[in-house]
N, C-alpha and C positions, 0 to 999 in steps of 0.2 A: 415570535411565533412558537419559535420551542418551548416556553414559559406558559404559553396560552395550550400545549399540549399534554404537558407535565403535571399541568395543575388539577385536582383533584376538587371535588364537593365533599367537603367533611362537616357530620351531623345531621344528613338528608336532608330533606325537602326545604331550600329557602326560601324565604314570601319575596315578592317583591321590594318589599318597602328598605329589602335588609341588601337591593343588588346597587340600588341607588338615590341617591338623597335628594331632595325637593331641589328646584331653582333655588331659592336661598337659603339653601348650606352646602356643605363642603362640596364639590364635585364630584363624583366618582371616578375611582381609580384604575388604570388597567388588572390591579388585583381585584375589583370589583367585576372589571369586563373578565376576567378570564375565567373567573365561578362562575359567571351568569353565562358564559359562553358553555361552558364544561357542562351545566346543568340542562340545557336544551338544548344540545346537539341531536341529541336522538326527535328530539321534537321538532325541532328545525327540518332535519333530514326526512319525516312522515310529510311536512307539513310541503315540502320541495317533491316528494313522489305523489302527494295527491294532485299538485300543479303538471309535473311532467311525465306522469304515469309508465315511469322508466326506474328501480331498483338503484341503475346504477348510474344514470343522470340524475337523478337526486342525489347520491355519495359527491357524485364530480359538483355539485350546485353547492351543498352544505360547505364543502370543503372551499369553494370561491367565497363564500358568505363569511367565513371566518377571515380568510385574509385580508377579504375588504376592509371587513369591520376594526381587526389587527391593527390593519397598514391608515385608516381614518381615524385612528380611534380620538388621537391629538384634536381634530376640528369636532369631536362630538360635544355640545355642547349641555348634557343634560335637558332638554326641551322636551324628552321625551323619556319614558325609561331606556334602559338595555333591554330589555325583551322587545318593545317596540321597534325600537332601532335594529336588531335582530333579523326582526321579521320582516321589515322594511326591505332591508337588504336583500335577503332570502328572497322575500318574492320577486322585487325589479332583476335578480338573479335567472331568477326561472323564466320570469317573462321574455328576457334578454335571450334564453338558451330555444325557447319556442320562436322566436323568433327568426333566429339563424337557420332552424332545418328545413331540411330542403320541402321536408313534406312536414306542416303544421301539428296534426295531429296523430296519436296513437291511439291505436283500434285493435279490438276484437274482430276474429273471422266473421262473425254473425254482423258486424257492422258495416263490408264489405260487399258484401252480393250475399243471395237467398241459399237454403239448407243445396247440398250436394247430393244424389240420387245416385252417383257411383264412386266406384275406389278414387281418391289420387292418381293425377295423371302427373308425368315428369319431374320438377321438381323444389324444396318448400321457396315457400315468397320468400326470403332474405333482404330485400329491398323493401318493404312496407315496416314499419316503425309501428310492432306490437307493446300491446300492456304487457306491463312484466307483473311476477307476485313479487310481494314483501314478506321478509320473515318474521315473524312472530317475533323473534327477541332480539328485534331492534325496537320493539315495542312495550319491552319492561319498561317497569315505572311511569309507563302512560296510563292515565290521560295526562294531557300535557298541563301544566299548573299556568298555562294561557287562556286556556279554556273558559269563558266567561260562564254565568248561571245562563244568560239565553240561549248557548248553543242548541238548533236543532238537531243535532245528528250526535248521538252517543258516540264514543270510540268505536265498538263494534260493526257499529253501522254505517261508519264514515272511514272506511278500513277495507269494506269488503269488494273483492273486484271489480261485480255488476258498480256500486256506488265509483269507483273509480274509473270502470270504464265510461257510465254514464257521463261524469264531468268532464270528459276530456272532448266531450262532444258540442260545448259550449268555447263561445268566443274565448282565448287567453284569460283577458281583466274581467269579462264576466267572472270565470272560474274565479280568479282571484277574491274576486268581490265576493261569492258567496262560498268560498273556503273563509277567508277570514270573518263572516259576520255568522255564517248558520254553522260552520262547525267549530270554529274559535269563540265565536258568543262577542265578539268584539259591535264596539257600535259602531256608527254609521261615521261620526267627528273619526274614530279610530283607524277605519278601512280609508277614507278620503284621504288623511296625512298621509298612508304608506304608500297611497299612490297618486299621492300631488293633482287630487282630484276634489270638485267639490261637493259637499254632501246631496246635493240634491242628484247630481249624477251618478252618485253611487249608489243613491233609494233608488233611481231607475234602475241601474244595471243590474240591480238583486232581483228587482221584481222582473223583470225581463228572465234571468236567471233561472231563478223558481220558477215560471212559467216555462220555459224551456224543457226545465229536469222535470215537472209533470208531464209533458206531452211524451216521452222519450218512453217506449215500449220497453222498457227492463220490468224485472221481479228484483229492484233493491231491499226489498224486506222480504224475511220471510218468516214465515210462520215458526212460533215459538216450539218448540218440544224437549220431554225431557232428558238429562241427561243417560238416565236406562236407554232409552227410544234410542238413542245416537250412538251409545255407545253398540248396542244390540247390532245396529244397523249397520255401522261401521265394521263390526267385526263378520260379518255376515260378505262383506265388500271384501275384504281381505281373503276370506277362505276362498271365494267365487273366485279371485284372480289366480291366487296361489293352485287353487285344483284344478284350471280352466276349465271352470266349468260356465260352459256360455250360458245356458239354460237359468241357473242361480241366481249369476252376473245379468242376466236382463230382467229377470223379474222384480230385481230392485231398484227399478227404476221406474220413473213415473212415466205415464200415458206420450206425455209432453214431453218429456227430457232433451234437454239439448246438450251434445259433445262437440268440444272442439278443441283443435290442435294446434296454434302455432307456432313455428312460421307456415305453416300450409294455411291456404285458405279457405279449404273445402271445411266444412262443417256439418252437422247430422241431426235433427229431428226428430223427435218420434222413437219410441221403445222399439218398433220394428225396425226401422234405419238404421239404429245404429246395432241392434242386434246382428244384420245382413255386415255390416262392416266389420264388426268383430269376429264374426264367423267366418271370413273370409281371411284375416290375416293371423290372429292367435296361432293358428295349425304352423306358418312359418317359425316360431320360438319355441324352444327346448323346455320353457320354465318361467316362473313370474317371481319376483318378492318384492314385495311391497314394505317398506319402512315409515311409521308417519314421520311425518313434520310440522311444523308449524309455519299458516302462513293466511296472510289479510286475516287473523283470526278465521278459519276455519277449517274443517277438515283436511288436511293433506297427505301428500305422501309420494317417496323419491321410488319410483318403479327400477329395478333393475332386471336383466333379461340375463339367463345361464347361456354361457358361454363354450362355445367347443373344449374349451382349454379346463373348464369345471367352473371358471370364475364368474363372478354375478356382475355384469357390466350396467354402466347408468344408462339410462333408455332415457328416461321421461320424469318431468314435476307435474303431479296431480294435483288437482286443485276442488273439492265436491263442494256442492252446494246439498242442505237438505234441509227437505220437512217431514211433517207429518207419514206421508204416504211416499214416499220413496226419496229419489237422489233427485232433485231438480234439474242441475246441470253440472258436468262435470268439465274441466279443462285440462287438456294434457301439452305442459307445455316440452315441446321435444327437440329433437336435434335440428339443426346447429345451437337455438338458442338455450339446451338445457345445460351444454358444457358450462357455459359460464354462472348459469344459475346454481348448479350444481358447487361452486366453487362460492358463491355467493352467501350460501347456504351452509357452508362449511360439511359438506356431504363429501364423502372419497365417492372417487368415480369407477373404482373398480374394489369390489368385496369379496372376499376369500371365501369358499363352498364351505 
């Protein structure tokens, strides 16, 4: 395993044809498995957080998928590629890890019960199993060189929260089924070996699948706009919090806009909603700054809040969605669960004035 950690990709991007060699020639080597492992860990790892919509149960997934594969490597018989076999593992990994929790799936507040009409009462859900975000650069060098020409869903748009909290609202093997066919582009013979299923049952569980993710009330797309427009927009987002100025901060938001927070459950509605809930707790903090980041590709940013002591403490991971005519939705993902995001992120959690 130390050798499969060591080992580096030198000369970028390999094809496949160069990680392993047809049934009739030489077999591949575990120097062959340890580049093709080296080379889509990060894709592994995207490919294990769109199955368990957990940040850091996809790190714990990716990392069982290597050892298996490590510690089997001897029975692999070439019948398949490395990436196959890879990704085989990877997913009866994740199937195996959804399987175990107590509670099946991860949800958004807004997935849970209807918009909230006053402050937070007591205190956040800690027991419900939220979406977490992914950072942007664990996503260098993607798209992932698995990715077939059919995939339906770009990077971008198989990346972004709404899309991943969407899927996480489908059966396990459905998920699977159409992560690996509509966003992998893999066919139907491909999806059936990884999960020891037969092709006809897999045409079903897609189209079952896709029919499911159309029914489901998200805005997984959104409207294109230009890079001016967002950056404009964005910076306009940043002054509002930084001067708290509620007034600014709500008019950039659309009619509709949805916030929400977890581990709380309560969630907000409506430019008026959430403006009443902003106006009600801002007056408690000293100060705002805002830092972006990167994260599901899109707009983000680590909130930190002035401290008595002068120091800018971590509050919260923001998360905006945007088009055309303001913020669509934003998420603030906050305490307890932003300590470890924060750390996840490689953000310090406390900044010097």
């Amino acid at each position: 395993m130390d050798e499969l950690r060591s080992r580096k990709v030198e000369g970028g991007v390999m094809k496949d044809k160069e990680l392993v060699s047809s049934v009739g020639d030489t077999p591949p080597s575990r120097a062959d498995f340890a580049k093709a492992a080296e080379m889509r860990h990060r894709a592994l790892k995207l490919h294990c957080y769109r199955m368990l919509g957990s940040l850091h149960e996809a790190e714990d997934a990716v990392q069982e998928t290597m050892l298996r594969a490590w510690r089997g490597f001897d029975e692999f018989e070439a019948r398949s590629s490395i990436k196959n076999w890879l990704y085989r593992i990877a997913t009866n990994v994740s199937l195996n890890m959804i399987a175990s929790r107590s509670r099946r799936g991860r949800m958004m507040p807004d997935q849970v019960e209807g918009p909230a009409t006053q402050r937070p009462q007591g205190r956040p859900d800690t027991g419900t199993l939220w979406i977490e975000p992914y950072p942007d650069a664990e996503l260098a060098s993607l798209p992932d060189p698995a990715a077939g020409p059919d995939a339906r869903y770009e990077l971008r748009e198989s990346v972004r929260l709404a899309f991943v909290a969407a899927i996480q609202q489908l059966p396990p093997r459905q998920r699977a089924v159409l992560l690996l066919a509509d966003v992998m582009g893999w066919s139907s013979i491909e999806v059936a070996s990884v999960l020891d299923a037969s092709v006809a049952s897999v045409n079903s569980a897609l189209q079952r699948a896709r029919a499911k993710l159309a029914a489901i009330d998200r805005d997984v797309r959104q409207a294109p706009m230009t890079d001016e427009h967002q950056r404009s927009l964005l910076e306009r987002y940043v002054q509002a919090w930084e001067s708290a100025d509620l007034e600014r901060f709500v008019a950039l938001l659309k009619e509709d806009a949805v916030y929400a927070m977890p581990p709380w459950r309560e969630w907000y509605r409506g430019r008026g909603s959430i403006g009443d809930f902003f106006g009600a707790v801002w007056p408690a903090y000293r100060g705002f700054r805002l830092v972006p980041v990167g994260a599901n590709l899109q707009p983000a940013f680590a909130l930190y809040t002035l401290g008595a002591e002068g120091r800018w403490n971590a509050h919260s991971l923001q998360l905006l969605s945007l088009d055309r005519d303001g913020i669509a939705t934003f998420t603030a993902f906050m305490q307890p669960l932003a300590q470890r995001l924060f750390a996840a992120f490689q953000l310090p959690t406390i900044r010097e004035a």
